[in-house]
Structures are given as structure tokens and as C-alpha cells.
C-alpha positions as CSV (number, residue, x, y, z in Angstrom):
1,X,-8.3,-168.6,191.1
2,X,-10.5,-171.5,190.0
3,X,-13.2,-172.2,192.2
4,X,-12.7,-175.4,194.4
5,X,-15.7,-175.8,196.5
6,X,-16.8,-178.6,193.8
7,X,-13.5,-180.7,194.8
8,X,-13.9,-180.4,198.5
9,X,-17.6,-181.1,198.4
10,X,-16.3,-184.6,196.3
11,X,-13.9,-185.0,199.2
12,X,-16.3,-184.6,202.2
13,X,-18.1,-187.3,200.1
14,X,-15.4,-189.9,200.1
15,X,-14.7,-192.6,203.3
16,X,-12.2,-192.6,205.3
17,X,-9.1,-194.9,204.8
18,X,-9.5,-196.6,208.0
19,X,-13.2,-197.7,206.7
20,X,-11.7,-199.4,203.6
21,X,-8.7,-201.3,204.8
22,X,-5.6,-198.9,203.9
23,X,-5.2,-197.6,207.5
24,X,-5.0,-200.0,210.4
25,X,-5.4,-197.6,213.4
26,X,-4.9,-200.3,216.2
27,X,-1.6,-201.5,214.0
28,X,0.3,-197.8,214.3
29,X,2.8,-196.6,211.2
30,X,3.2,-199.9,208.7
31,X,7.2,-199.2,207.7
32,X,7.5,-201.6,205.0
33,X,4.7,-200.2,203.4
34,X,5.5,-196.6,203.7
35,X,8.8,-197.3,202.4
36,X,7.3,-199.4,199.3
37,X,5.4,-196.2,198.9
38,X,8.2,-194.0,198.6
39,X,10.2,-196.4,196.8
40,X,7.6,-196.5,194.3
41,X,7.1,-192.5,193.8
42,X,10.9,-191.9,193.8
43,X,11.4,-194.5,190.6
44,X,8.5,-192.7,188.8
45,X,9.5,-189.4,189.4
46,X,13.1,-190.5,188.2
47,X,11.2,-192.6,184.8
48,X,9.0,-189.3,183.9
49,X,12.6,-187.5,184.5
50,X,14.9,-189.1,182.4
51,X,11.9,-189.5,180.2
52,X,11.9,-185.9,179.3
53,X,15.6,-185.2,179.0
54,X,16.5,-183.7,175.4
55,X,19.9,-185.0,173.9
């Protein structure tokens, strides 16, 4: 198993969404943007899909 503590140590490093902007906490669950979100990573998982289909 490769070792990970590297990563995590990177990852303790790093703010917290709410400090730069992505995560209102006051402003609860934004919908359109979690659906934009999902939107977004369903199209690209169906692109890299069909991408890779042989004939």
C-alpha cells in the first residue's frame, strides 16, 4: 500500500472552503449549484465514455 501520510499532511495544509468563498455556511445547501455540479460531472463521465468506445 503506498504510503499516504505525505497527502494528508498537504491536506491538513489547505483552508477550508468556507474561508475562500465556495461554502456559504449562513446560506445552507446552494441547489442550483449542486445541480450544475452534477450536471457537469455526469456529461464528462459520458464524453470520456463514449470517448473510449471501440467500433
Amino acid at each position: 500500500m503506498p504510503d499516504l501520510t505525505h497527502l494528508i499532511d498537504f491536506a491538513t495544509q489547505l483552508p477550508h472552503p468556507s474561508d475562500i468563498g465556495l461554502i456559504k455556511p449562513s446560506g445552507g445547501l446552494n441547489l442550483g449549484a449542486a445541480l450544475a455540479g452534477l450536471g457537469a460531472f455526469f456529461g464528462a463521465s459520458q464524453f470520456f465514455y463514449y470517448a473510449n468506445l471501440k467500433d
